[in-house]
C-alpha positions in Angstrom: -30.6 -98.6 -101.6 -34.2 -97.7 -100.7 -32.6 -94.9 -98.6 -30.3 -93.9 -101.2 -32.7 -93.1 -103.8 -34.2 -90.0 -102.7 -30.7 -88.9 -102.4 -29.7 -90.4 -106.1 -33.0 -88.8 -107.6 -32.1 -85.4 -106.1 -28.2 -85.7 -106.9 -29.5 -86.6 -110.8 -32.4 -83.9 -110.8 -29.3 -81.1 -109.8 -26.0 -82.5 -111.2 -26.3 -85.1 -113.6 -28.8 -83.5 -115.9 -27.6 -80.4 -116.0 -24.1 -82.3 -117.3 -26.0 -84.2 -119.6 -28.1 -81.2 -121.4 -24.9 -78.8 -121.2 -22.8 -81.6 -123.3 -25.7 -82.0 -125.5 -26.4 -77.9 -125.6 -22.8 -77.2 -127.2 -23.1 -79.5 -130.3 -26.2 -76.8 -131.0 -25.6 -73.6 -132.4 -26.6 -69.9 -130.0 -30.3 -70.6 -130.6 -30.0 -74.0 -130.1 -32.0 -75.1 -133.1 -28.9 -76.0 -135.8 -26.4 -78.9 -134.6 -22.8 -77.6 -135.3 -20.9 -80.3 -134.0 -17.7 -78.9 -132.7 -17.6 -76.1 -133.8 -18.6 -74.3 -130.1 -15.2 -75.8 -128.6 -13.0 -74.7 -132.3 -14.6 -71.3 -131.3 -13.3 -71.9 -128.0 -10.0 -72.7 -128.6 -9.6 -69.7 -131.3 -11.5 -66.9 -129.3 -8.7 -64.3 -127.6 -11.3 -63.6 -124.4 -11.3 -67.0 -123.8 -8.2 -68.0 -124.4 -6.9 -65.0 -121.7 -9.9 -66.6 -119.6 -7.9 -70.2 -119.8 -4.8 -68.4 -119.2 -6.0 -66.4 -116.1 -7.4 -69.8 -115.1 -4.5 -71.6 -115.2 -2.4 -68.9 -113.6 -4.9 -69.1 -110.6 -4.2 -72.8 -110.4 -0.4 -72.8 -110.5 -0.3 -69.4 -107.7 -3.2 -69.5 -105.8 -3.4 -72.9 -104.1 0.1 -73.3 -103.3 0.6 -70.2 -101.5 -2.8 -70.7 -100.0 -1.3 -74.0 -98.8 2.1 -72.4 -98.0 0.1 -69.7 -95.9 -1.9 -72.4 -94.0 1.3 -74.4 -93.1 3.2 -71.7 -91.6 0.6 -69.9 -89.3 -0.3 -73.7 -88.0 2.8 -74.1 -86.8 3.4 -71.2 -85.8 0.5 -71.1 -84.0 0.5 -74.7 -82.8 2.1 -73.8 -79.1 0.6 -70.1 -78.3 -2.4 -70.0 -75.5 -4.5 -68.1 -78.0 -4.4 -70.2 -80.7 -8.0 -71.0 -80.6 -8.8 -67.2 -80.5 -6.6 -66.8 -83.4 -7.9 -69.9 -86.0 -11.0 -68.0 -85.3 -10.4 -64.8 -86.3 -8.3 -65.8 -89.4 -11.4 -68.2 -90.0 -14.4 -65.3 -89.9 -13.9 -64.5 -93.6 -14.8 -67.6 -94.6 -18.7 -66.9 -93.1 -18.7 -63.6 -95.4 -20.1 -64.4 -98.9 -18.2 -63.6 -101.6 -20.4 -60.7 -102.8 -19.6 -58.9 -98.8 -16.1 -59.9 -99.4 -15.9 -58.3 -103.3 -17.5 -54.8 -102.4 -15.7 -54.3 -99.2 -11.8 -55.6 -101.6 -13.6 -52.8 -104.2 -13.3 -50.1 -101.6 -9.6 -51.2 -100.4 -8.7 -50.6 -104.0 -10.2 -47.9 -104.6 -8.1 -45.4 -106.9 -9.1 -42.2 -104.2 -6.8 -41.8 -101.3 -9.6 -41.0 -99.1 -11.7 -43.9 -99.9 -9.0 -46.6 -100.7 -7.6 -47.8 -97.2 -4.5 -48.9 -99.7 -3.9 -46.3 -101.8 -4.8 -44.0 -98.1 -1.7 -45.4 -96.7 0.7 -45.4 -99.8 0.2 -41.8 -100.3 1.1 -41.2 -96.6 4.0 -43.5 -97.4 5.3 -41.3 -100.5 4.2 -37.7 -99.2 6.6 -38.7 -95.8 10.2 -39.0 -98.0 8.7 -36.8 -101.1 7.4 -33.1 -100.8 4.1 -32.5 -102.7 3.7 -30.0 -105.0 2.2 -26.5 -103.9 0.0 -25.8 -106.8 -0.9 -28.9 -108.6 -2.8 -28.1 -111.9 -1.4 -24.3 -112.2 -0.7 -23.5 -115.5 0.5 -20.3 -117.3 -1.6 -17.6 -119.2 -1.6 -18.2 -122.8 -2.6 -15.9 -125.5 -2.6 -11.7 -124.8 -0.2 -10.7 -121.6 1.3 -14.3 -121.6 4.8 -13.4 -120.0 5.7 -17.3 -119.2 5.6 -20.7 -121.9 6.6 -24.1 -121.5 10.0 -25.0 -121.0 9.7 -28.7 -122.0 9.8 -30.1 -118.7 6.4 -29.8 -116.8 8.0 -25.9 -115.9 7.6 -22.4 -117.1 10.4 -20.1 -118.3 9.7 -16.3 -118.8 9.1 -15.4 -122.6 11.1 -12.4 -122.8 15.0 -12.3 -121.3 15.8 -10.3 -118.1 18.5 -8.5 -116.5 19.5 -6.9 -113.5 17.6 -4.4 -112.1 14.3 -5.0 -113.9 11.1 -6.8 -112.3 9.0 -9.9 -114.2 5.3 -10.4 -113.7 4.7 -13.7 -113.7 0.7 -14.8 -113.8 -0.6 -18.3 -114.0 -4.3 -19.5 -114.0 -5.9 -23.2 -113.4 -6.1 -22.5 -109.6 -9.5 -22.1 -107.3 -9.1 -18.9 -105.3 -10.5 -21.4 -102.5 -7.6 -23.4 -102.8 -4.7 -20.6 -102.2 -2.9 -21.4 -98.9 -4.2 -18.9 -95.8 -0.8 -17.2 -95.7 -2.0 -15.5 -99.2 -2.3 -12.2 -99.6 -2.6 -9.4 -102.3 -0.3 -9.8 -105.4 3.1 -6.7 -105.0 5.7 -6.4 -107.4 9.0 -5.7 -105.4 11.4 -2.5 -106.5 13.7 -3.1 -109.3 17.3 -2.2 -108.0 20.7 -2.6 -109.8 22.4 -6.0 -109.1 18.8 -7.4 -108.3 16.3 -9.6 -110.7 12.8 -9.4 -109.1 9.0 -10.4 -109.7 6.0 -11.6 -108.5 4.2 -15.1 -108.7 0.6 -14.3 -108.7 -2.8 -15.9 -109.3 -3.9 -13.9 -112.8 -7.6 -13.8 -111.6 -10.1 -12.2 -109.3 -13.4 -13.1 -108.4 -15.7 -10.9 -110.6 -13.6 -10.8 -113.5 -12.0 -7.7 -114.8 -8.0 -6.5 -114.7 -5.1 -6.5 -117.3 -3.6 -10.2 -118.6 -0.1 -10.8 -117.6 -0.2 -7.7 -115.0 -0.8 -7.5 -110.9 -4.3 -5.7 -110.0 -5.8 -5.0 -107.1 -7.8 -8.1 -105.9 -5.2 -10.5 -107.6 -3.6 -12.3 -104.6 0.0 -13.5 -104.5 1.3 -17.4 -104.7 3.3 -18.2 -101.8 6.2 -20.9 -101.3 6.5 -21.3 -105.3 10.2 -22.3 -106.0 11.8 -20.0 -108.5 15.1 -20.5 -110.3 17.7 -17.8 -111.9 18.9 -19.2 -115.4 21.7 -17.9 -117.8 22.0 -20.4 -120.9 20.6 -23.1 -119.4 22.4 -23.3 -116.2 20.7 -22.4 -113.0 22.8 -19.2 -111.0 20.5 -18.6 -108.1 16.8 -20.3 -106.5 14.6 -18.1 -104.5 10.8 -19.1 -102.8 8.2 -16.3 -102.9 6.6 -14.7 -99.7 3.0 -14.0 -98.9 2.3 -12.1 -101.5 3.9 -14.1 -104.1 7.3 -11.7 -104.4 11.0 -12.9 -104.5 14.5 -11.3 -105.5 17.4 -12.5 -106.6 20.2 -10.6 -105.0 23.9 -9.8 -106.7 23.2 -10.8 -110.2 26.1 -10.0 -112.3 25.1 -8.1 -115.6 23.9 -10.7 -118.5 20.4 -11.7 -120.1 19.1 -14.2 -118.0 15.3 -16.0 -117.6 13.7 -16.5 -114.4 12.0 -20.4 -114.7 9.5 -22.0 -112.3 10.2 -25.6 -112.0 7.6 -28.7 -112.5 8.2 -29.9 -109.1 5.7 -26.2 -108.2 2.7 -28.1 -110.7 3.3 -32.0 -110.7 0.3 -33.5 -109.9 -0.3 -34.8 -106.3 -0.1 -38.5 -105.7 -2.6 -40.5 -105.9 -1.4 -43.8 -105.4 -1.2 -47.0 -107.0 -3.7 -48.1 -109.6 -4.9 -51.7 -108.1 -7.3 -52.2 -110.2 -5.5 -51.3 -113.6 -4.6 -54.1 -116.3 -1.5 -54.7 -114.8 -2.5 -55.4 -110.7 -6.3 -56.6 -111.2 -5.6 -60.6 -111.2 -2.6 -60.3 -108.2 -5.5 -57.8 -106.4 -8.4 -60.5 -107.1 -6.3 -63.2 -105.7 -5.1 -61.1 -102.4 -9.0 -61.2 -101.9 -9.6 -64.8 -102.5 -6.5 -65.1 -100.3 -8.4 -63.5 -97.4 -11.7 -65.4 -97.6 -10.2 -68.6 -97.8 -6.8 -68.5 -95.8 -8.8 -69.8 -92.5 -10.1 -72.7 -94.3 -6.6 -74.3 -94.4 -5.1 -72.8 -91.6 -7.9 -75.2 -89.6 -7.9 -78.1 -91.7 -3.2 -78.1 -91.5 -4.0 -77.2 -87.9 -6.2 -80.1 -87.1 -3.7 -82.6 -89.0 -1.2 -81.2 -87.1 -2.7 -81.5 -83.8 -2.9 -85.4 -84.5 0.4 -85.5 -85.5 2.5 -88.0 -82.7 4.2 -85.9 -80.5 6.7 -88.3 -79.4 8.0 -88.5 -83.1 8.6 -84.9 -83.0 10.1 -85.2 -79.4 12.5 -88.0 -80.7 13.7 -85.9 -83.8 14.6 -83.1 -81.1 16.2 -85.9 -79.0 18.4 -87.0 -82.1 19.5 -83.4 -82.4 17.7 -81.8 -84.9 16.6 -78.3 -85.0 13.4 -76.7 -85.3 13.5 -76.2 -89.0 15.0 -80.0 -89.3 12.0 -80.7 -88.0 9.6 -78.8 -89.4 11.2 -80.1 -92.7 12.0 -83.4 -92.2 8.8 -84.7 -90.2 6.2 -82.4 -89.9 5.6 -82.0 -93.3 6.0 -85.7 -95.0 3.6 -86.4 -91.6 1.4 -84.0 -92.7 1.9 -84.8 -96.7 -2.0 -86.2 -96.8 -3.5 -83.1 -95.0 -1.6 -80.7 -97.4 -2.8 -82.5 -100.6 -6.1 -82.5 -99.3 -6.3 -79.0 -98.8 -4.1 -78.5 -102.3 -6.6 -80.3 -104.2 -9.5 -79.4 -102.7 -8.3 -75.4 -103.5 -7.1 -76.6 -107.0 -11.5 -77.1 -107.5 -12.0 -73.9 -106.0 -9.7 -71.4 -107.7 -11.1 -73.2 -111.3 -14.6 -72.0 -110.4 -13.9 -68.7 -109.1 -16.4 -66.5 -110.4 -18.2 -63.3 -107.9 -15.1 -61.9 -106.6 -13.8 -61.1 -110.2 -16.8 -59.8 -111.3 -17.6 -57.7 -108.1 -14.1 -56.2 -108.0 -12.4 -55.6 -111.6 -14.1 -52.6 -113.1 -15.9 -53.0 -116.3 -13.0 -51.5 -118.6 -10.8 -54.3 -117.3 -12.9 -57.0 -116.2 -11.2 -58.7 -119.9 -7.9 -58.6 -118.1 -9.4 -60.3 -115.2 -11.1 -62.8 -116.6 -11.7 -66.4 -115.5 -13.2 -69.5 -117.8 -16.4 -69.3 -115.2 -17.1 -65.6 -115.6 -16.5 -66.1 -119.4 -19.3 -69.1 -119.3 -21.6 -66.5 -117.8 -20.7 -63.7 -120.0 -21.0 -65.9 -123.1 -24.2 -67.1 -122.3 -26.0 -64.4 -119.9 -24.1 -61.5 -119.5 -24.8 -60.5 -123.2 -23.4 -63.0 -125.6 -26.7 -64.9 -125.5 -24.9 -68.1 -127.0 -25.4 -70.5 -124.6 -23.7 -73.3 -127.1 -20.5 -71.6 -126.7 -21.2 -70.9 -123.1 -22.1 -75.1 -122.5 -18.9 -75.5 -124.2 -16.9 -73.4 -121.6 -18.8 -75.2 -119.1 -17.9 -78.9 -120.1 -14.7 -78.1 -120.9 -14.2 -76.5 -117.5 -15.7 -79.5 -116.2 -13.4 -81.8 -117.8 -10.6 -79.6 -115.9 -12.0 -80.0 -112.7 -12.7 -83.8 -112.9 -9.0 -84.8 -112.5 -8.8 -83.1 -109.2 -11.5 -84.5 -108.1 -10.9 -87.7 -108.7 -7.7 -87.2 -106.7 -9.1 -86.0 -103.8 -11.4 -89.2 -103.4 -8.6 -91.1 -103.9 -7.4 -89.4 -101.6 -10.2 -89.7 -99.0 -10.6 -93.6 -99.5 -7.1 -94.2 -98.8 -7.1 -92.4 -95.5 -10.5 -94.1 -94.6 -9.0 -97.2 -95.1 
């Protein structure tokens, strides 16, 4: 006992005060001067941040430690008769030395929203641009007001204002691209010859460095749009597609007489993708809790590996002796043998995942943090991060407390049952 005390006093000092004042602290008002009673935890219970915060936390609880679990148990075994294995548990274990802070500004860049700084979002556009073609002029947009030969035809396209027919030549000028950004094959804007039986034009950029030039019209300096697709239309129906040269000219060869409009399609302007949004309302949580997954996957591949390695072989070998196959045995004895390990680890992940606080505030952005939310980032935001109500905030903090108990209680159990 004489022993123990320093260890008591330091234990009380750290944990059991703090307990103490924060259940005392929520029966006080924000200032802490006016006792309320409990009206901190009827705030609790009514407020729709922390009720999203109890139902992130809760859906944390149910997903992440069973697949954590799940994960653990299947690379253990798999892993169980390799050489490597030792080379392996440590590599899978190496997150679990980065602190969460490391670990939540390196899982901010993988999600990052630009291709060239999301590794993710890097590889999904490769992904999409190998089975879709990009559009060549993303942006473009056609000339409104005086000279405006094209409008909007509804769709993300442009459709010529005027009608056309054979043997007559359209101008057709858009704006809302860079000069820098033209392809290199680019090269000054020509209107082709009208000819009977033909419907021509010219895609061009309606701009030139230094300003100057007639809306709607091809001038010298005014460079031509290459590879824009271009469709032939007669009431509503497309007749004939074309793709303009170098200097932005294409033809439509034997077109019957009729009025007809010459349209460029959206798939010319749709914007490039970008990728998928990780970090929007929808994906934050499931991104947040690939992250934890990282960190803490090695910490229960080791602890299923090490109860498996003290498993008895020769019960295994005698359930292969009676005939049963590997996932008989995997099933039928490796997992009630390992039953104590894998509650251990559930447990111990169950505390964990309930007190899961820097990697969703490092990762979710600010405008969605609310989606992400957890009951230990709402205990700080309530009483640091702003709120300055620390009654509500020691309310969050029993309350979470209370949660966590249980599972603790469990896992001592637990512990003395397998010590004894």
């Amino acid at each position: 006992m004489v022993f123990a005390i320093p260890a008591l006093v330091l234990l009380g000092a750290l944990v059991g005060y703090p307990i103490i004042y924060s259940v005392v602290r929520s029966f006080f008002d924000a200032k802490g001067h006016r006792f309320v009673g409990f009206d901190n935890y009827q705030t609790l219970f009514t407020d729709h941040a922390t009720l999203l915060a109890l139902r992130n936390t809760m859906l944390w609880v149910l997903v992440v430690p069973a697949l954590l679990t799940g994960v653990g148990l299947v690379l253990a075994v798999l892993t169980d008769r390799v050489r490597w294995k030792t080379a392996f548990k440590l590599v899978v274990f190496m997150p679990m030395a980065v602190s969460f802070l490391a670990a939540g500004i390196t899982f901010r860049l993988v999600y990052d929203q630009d291709p060239h700084r999301g590794v993710l979002n890097a590889a999904a556009v490769s992904i999409h641009d190998a089975f879709h073609d990009s559009a060549n002029y993303p942006g473009a947009r056609a000339r409104q007001g005086q000279g405006a030969t094209l409008a909007g035809d509804g769709h993300g396209g442009y459709t010529t204002v005027k009608s056309t027919a054979p043997g007559q030549s359209v101008d057709l000028g858009l704006v809302g691209i860079l000069p820098t950004k033209l392809p290199s094959s680019s090269v000054q804007a020509a209107v082709p010859a009208a000819r009977p039986g033909t419907v021509g034009g010219t895609v061009f950029l309606d701009f030139r460095l230094g300003g100057g030039g007639r809306p709607g019209q091809v001038d010298p300096g005014e460079r031509g749009l290459p590879s824009v697709h271009v469709q032939l239309q007669k009431d509503g129906h497309t007749v004939a597609t074309a793709t303009t040269g170098p200097n932005g000219a294409f033809q439509f060869a034997k077109v019957p007489d009729g009025s007809y409009r010459v349209v460029l399609p959206k798939s010319n302007f749709a914007t490039a993708y970008t990728g998928i949004s990780w970090l929007g309302p929808g994906l934050v949580t499931p991104a947040i809790m690939a992250a934890y997954l990282w960190v803490w996957t090695g910490f229960a591949l080791v602890l299923i590996g090490a109860g498996l390695a003290a498993l008895p072989r020769e019960v295994l070998e005698a359930a292969r002796m009676d005939g049963a196959g590997e996932w008989q045995t995997f099933r039928r004895v490796t997992v009630p043998l390992l039953a104590p390990v894998l509650s251990v680890v559930f447990v111990t992940l169950i505390i964990n995942v309930m007190k899961v606080f820097d990697l969703v505030y490092i990762i979710a952005p600010g405008p969605v943090q609310q989606n992400a939310n957890v009951l230990a980032l709402q205990m700080w935001l309530v009483s640091f991060g702003g709120g300055n109500n620390q009654g509500l905030g020691s309310a969050i903090g029993v309350v979470l407390l209370l949660l966590v108990v249980p599972a603790m209680i469990l896992n001592i159990r637990r512990f003395r049952r397998s010590g004894s």
